[in-house]
C-alpha positions as a Markdown table, in Angstrom:
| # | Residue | x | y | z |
|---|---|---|---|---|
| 1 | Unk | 69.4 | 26.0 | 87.5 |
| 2 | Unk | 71.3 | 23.7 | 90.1 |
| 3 | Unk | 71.0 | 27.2 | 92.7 |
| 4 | Unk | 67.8 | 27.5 | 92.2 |
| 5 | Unk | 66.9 | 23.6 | 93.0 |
| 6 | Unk | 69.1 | 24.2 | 95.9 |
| 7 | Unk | 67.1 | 27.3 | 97.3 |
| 8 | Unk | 63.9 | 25.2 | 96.3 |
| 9 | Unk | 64.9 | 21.7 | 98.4 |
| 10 | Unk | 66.3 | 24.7 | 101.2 |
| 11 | Unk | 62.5 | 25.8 | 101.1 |
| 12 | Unk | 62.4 | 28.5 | 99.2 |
| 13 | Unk | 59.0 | 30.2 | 99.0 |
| 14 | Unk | 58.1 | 30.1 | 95.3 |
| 15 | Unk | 58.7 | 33.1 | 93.4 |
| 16 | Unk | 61.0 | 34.3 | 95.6 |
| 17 | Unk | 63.9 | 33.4 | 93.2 |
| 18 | Unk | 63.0 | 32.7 | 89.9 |
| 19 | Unk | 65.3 | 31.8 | 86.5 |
| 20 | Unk | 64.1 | 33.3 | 83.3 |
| 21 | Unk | 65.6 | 31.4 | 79.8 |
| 22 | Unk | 65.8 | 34.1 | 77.2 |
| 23 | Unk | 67.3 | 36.2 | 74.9 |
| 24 | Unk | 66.9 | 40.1 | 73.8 |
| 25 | Unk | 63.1 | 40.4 | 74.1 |
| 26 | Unk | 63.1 | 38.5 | 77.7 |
| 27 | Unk | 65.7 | 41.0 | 78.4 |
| 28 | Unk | 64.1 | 43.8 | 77.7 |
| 29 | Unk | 61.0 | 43.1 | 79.2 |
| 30 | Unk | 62.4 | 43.1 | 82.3 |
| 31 | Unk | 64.2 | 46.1 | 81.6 |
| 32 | Unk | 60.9 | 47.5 | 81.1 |
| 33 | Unk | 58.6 | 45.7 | 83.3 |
| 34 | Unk | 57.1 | 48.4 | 86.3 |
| 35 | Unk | 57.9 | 45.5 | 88.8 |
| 36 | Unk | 61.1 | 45.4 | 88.6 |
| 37 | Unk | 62.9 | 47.7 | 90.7 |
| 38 | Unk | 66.8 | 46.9 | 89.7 |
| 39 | Unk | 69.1 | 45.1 | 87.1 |
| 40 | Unk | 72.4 | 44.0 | 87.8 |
| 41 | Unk | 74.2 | 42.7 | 84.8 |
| 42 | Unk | 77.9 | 41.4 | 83.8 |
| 43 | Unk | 78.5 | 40.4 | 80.3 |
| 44 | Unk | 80.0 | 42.1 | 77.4 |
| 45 | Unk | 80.6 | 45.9 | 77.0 |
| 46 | Unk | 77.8 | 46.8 | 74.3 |
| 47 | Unk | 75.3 | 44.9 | 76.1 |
| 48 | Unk | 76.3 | 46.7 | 79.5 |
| 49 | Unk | 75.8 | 49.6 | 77.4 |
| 50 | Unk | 72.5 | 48.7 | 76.7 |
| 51 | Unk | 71.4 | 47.2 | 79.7 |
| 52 | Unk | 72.0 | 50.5 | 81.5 |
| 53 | Unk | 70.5 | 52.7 | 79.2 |
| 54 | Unk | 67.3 | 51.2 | 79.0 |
| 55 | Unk | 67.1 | 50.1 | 82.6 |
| 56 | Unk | 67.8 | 53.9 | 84.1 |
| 57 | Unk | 65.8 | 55.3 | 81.2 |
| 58 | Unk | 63.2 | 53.1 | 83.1 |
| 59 | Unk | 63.7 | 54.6 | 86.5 |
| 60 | Unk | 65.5 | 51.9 | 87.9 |
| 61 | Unk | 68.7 | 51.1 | 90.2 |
| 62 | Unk | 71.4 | 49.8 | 87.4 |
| 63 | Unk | 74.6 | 48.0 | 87.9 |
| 64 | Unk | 76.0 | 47.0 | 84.1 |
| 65 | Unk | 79.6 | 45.7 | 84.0 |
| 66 | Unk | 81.2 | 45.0 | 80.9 |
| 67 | Unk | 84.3 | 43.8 | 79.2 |
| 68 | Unk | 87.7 | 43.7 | 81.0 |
| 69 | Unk | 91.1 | 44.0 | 79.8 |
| 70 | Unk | 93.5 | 43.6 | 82.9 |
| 71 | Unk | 97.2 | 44.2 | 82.7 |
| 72 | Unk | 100.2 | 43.1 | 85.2 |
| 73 | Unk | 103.2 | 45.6 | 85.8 |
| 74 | Unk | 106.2 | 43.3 | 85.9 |
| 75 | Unk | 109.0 | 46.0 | 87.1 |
| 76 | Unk | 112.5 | 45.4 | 87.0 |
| 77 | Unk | 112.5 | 44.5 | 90.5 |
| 78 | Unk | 110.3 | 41.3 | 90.4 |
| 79 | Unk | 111.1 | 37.6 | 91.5 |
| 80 | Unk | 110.8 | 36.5 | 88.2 |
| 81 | Unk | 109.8 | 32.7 | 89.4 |
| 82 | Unk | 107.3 | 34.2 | 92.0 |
| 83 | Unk | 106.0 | 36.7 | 89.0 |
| 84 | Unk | 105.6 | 33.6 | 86.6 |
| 85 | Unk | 103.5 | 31.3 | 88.8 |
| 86 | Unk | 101.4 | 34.2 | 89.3 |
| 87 | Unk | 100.7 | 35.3 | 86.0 |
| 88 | Unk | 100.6 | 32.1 | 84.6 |
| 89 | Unk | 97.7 | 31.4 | 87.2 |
| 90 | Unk | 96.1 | 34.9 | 86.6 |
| 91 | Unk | 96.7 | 34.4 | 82.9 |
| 92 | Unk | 95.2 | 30.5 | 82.2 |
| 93 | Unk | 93.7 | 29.6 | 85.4 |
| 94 | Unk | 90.3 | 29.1 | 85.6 |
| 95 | Unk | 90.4 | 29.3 | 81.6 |
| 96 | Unk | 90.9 | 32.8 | 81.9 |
| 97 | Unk | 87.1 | 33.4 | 82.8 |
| 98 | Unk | 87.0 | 35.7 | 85.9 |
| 99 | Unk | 86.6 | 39.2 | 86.1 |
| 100 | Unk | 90.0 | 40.1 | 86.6 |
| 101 | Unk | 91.7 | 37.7 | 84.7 |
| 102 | Unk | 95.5 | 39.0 | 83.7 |
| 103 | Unk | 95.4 | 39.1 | 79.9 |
| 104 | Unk | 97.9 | 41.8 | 79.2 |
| 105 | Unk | 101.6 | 41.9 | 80.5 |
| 106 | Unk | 103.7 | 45.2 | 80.3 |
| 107 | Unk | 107.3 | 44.1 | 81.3 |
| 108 | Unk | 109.7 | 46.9 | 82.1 |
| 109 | Unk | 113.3 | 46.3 | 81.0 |
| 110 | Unk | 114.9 | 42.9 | 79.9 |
| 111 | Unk | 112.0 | 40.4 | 79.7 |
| 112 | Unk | 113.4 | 38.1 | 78.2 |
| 113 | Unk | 113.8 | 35.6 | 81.4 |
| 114 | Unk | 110.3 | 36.4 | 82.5 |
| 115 | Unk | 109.2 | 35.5 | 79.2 |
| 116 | Unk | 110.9 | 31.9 | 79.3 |
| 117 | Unk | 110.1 | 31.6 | 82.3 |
| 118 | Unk | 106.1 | 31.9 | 81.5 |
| 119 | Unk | 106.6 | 30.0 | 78.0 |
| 120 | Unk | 107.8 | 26.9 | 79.9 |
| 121 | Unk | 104.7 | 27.1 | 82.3 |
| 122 | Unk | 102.0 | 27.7 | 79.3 |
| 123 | Unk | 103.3 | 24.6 | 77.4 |
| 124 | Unk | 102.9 | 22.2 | 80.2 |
| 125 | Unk | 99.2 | 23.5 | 81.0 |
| 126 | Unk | 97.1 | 20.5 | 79.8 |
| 127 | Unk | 93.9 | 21.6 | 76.7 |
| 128 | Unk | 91.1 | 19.4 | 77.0 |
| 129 | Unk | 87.5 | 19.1 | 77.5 |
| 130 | Unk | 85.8 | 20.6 | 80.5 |
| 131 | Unk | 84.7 | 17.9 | 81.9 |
| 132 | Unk | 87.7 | 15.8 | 82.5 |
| 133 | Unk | 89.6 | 16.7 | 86.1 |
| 134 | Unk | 93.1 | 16.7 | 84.2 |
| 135 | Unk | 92.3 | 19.9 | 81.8 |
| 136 | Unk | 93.5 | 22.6 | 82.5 |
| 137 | Unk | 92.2 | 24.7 | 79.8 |
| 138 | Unk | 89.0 | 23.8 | 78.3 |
| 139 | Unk | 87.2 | 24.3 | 75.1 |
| 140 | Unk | 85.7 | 27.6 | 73.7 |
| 141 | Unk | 82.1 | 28.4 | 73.2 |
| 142 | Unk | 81.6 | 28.6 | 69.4 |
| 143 | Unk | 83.8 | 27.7 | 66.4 |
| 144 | Unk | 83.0 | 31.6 | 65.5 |
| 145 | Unk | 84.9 | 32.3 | 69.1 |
| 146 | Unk | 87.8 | 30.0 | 68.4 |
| 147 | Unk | 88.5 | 31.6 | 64.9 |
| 148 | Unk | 88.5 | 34.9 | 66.5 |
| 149 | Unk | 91.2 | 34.0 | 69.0 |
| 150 | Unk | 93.4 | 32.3 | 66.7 |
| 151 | Unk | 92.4 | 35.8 | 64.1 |
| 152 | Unk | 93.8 | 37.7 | 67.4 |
| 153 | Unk | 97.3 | 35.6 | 67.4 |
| 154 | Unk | 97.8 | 35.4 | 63.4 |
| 155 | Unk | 97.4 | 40.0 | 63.8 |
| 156 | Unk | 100.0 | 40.0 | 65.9 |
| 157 | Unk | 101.9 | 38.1 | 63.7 |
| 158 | Unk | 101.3 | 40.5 | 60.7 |
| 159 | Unk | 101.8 | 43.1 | 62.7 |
| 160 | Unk | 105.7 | 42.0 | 63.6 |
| 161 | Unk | 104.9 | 40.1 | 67.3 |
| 162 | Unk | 106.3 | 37.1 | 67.9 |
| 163 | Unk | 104.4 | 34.1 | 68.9 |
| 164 | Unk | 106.3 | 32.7 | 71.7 |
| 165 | Unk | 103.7 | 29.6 | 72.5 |
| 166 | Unk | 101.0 | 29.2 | 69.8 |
| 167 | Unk | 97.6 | 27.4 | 70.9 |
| 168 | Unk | 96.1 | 27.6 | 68.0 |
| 169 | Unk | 96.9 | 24.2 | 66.5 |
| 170 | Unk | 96.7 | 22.3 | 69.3 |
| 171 | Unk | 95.0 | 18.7 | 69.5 |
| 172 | Unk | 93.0 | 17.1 | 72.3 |
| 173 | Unk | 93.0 | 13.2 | 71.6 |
| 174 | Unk | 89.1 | 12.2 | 71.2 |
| 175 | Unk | 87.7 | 15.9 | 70.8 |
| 176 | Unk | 88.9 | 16.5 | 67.3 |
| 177 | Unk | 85.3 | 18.6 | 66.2 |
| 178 | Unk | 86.2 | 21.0 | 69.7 |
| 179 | Unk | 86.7 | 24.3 | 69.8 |
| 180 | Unk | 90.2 | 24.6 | 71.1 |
| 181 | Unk | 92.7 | 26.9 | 71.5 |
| 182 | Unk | 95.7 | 25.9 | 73.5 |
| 183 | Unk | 97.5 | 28.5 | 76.2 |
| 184 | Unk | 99.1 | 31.3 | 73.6 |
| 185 | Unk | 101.7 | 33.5 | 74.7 |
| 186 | Unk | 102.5 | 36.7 | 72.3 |
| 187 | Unk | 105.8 | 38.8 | 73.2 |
| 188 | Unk | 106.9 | 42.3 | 71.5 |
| 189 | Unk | 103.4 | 43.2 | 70.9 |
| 190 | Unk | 102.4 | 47.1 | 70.3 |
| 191 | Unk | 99.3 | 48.9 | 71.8 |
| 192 | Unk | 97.9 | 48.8 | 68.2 |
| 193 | Unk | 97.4 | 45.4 | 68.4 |
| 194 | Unk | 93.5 | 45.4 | 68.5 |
| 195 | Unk | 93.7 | 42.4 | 71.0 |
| 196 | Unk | 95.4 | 44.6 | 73.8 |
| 197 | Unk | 92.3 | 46.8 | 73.7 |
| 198 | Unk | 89.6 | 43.7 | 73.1 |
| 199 | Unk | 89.1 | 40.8 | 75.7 |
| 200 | Unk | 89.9 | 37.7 | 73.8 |
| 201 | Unk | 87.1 | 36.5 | 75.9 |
| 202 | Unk | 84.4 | 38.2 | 77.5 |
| 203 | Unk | 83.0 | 37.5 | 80.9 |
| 204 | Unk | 80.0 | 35.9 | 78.4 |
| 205 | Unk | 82.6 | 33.6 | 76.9 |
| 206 | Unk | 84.9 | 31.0 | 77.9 |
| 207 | Unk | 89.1 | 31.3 | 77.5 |
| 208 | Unk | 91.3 | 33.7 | 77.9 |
| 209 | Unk | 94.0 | 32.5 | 76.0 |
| 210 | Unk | 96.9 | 34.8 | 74.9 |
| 211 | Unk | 98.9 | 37.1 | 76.9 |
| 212 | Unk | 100.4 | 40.1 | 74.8 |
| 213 | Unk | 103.5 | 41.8 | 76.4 |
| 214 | Unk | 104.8 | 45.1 | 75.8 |
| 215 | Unk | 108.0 | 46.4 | 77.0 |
| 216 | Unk | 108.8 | 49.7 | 78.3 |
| 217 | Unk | 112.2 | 50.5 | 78.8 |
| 218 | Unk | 111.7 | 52.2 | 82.2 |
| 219 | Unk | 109.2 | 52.1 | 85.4 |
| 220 | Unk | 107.7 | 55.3 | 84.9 |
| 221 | Unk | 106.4 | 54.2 | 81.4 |
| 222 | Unk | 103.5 | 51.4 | 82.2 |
| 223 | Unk | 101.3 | 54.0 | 84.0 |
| 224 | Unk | 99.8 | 55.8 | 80.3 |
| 225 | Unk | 100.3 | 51.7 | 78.7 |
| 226 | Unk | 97.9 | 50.2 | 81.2 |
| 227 | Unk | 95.5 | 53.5 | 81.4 |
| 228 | Unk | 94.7 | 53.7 | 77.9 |
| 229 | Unk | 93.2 | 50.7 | 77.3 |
| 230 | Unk | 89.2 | 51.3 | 77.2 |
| 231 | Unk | 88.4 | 48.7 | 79.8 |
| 232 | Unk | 91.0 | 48.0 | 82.1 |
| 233 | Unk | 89.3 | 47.7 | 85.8 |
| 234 | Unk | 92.3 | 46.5 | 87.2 |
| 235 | Unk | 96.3 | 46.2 | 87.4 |
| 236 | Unk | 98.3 | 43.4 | 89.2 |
| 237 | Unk | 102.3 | 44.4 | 90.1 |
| 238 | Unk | 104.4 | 41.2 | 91.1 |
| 239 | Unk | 106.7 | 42.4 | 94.6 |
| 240 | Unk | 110.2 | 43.1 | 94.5 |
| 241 | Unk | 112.6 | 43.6 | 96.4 |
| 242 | Unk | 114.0 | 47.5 | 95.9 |
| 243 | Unk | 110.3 | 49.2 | 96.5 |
| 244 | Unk | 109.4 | 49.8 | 92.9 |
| 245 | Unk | 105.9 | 48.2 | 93.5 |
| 246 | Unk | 105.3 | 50.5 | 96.1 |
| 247 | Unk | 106.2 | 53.7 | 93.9 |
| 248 | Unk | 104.1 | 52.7 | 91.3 |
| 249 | Unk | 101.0 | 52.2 | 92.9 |
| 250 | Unk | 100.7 | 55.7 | 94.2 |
| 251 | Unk | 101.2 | 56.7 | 90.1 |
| 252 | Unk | 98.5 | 57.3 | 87.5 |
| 253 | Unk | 95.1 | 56.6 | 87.3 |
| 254 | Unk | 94.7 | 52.5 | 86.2 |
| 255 | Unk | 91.7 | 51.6 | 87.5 |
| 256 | Unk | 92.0 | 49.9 | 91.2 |
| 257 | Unk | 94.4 | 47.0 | 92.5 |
| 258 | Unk | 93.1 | 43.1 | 91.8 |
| 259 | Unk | 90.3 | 43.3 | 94.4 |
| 260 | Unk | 89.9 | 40.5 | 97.0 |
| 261 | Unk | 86.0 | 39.4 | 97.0 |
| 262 | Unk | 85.2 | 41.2 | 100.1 |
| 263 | Unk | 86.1 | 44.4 | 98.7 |
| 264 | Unk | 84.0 | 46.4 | 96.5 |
| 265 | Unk | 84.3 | 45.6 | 92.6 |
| 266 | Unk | 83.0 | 47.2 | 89.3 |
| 267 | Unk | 85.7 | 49.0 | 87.3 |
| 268 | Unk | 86.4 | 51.8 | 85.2 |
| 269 | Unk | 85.9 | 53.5 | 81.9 |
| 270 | Unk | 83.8 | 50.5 | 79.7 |
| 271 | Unk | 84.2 | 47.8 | 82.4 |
| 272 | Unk | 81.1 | 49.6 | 84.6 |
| 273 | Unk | 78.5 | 52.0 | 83.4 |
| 274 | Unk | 77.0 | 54.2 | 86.4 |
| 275 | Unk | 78.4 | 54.2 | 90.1 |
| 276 | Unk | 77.3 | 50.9 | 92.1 |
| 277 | Unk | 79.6 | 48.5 | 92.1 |
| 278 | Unk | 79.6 | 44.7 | 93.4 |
| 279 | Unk | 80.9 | 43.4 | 96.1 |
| 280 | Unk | 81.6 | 44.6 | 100.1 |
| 281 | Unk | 79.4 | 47.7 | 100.9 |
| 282 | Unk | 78.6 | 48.7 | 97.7 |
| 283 | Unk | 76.7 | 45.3 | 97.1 |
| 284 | Unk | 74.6 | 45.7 | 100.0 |
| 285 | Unk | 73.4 | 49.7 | 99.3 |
| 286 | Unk | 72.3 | 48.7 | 95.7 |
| 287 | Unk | 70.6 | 45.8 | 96.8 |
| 288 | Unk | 68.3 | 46.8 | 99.7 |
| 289 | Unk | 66.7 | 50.9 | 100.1 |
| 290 | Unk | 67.4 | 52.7 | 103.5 |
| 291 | Unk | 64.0 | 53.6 | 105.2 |
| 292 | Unk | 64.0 | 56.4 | 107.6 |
| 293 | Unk | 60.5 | 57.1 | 110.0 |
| 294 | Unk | 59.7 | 60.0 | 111.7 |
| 295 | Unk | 57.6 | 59.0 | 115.4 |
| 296 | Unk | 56.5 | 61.8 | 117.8 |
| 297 | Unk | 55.5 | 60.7 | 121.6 |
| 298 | Unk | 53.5 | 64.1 | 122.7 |
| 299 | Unk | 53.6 | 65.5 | 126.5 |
| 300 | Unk | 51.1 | 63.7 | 128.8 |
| 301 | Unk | 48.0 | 65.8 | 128.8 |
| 302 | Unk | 47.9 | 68.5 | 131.4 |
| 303 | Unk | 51.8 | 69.4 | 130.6 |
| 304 | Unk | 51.0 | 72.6 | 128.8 |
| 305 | Unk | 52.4 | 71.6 | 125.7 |
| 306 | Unk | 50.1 | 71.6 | 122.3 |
| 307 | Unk | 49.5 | 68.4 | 120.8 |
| 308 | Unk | 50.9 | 69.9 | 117.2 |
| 309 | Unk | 53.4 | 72.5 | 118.6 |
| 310 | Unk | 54.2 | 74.9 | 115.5 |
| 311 | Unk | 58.0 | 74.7 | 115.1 |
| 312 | Unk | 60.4 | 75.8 | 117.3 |
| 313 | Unk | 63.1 | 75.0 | 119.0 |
| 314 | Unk | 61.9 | 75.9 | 122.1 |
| 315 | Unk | 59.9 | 73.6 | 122.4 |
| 316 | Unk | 60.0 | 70.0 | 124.0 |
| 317 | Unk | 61.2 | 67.0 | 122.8 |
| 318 | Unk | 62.6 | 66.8 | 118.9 |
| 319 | Unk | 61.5 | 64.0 | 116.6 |
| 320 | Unk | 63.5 | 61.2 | 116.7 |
| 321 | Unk | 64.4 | 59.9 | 113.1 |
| 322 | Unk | 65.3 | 56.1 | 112.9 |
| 323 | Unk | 67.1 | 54.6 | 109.7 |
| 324 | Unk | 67.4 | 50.9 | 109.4 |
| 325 | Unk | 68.0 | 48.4 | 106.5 |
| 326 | Unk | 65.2 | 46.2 | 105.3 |
């Protein structure tokens, strides 16, 4: 609403830009409606389903992105410090709600330093409400969400994991009826863990807040961990220092590296149904149509040559074909 009062006091025609409140059945009307000529969508992975089903079956220009599950590579190599900050930033920054949030860590070989090292970082990271400057993780939607975190940490725990940092008793001062869960940090986690294949929060829903880890014993090993997942658009691998990084990107098919915004962005597998994807080029093709016109400019009269030649490439000048944006 604040973006489109902005467009509006920018002068804006009317209609131009317009925001629709709704839920399924304003949804599908516009993924029925004749006028419109093209959805783009981000939310969670059966809805993306949806939304591209209907819209194409509709004869229009779709892009539906879904859920996300994005894992870090931390190889033996890594600055473990430098690899810390930057997951713990991937991880719980921004409460976890971007696209290509880091919720899933594969460490190769000893963890165990990496993993204090990140524990000590998650604990000082501040839970509180949204509005106040010195949170640093806020609250979750719903109490139905919150349950369904803390369901994801107590699995883990049935299933032998260890909880290294548990959020899910934490208490904000003030906000005892909010739905918090505090920065979580699960370690020795299997790939049967159902939260290694489920975004603990979709891009509809606020707070990412556990990171599982899994711990191959060698480099070759995270390529199949990382690819399996259903919806994985993206891996991040910390640097080091004896080229390890370097060999493992050329490995294995993982989705693409953490995009910066002016590259193009969709996904793979469940994180993008159909082919157009967001940002750089990509954005601009979905969003606009090329045009292309054909203009003739006959022979000046007298010159011999018929008005409506019948092809052939004998004859004088060609048609000139001009393609242009709009």
């Amino acid at each position: 609403m604040l973006i489109a009062d902005l467009w509006r006091e920018a002068g804006l025609p009317d209609d131009v830009f317009t925001v629709v409140h709704g839920d399924s059945v304003a949804v599908n009307a516009l993924l029925d409606h004749p006028g419109v000529a093209g959805i783009s969508f981000v939310g969670s992975t059966p809805v993306a389903r949806h939304v591209f089903e209907r819209a194409t079956g509709s004869g229009k220009r779709c892009q539906a992105l879904g859920g996300a599950k994005n894992h870090a590579v931390v190889l033996p190599d890594a600055d473990v410090a430098s690899a810390a900050d930057a997951l713990t930033a991937a991880g719980y920054g921004s409460a976890g709600e971007r696209c290509m949030a880091v919720s899933a860590v594969v460490a190769v070989g000893d963890a165990d330093p990496l993993v204090r090292e990140l524990a000590e970082r998650a604990t000082a990271l501040v839970t509180g409400p949204g509005t106040d400057p010195g949170s640093d993780m806020g609250p979750l939607i719903t109490a139905a969400h919150r349950d369904r975190v803390a369901g994801y940490v107590g699995s883990a725990e049935d299933e032998g994991a260890t909880v290294v940092v548990d959020g899910r008793d934490v208490k904000v001062p003030g906000a005892d009826d909010g739905f918090f869960v505090g920065p979580t940090l699960v370690d020795h986690v299997t790939r049967r863990w159902r939260s290694t294949g489920t975004r603990s929060s979709a891009r509809s829903c606020p707070c990412s807040v556990s990171t599982p880890w899994t711990r191959p014993s060698r480099w070759s090993t995270p390529t199949p961990t990382a690819t399996a997942r259903p919806s994985s658009p993206g891996t991040a691998t910390p640097p080091g220092g004896s080229g390890g990084t370097s060999r493992w990107d050329g490995r294995g098919q993982r989705g693409h590296p953490v995009p910066m915004a002016y590259y193009s962005f969709g996904g793979w597998k469940d994180s993008l149904f159909g082919d157009a994807h967001i940002h750089g080029m990509e954005g601009v093709r979905f969003n606009t149509r090329l045009k292309s016109v054909t203009t003739r400019w006959p022979e000046p009269a007298g010159s011999g040559v018929p008005a409506a030649p019948i092809p052939s490439t004998s004859l004088g000048r060609q048609p000139l074909t001009v393609g242009w944006r709009c």
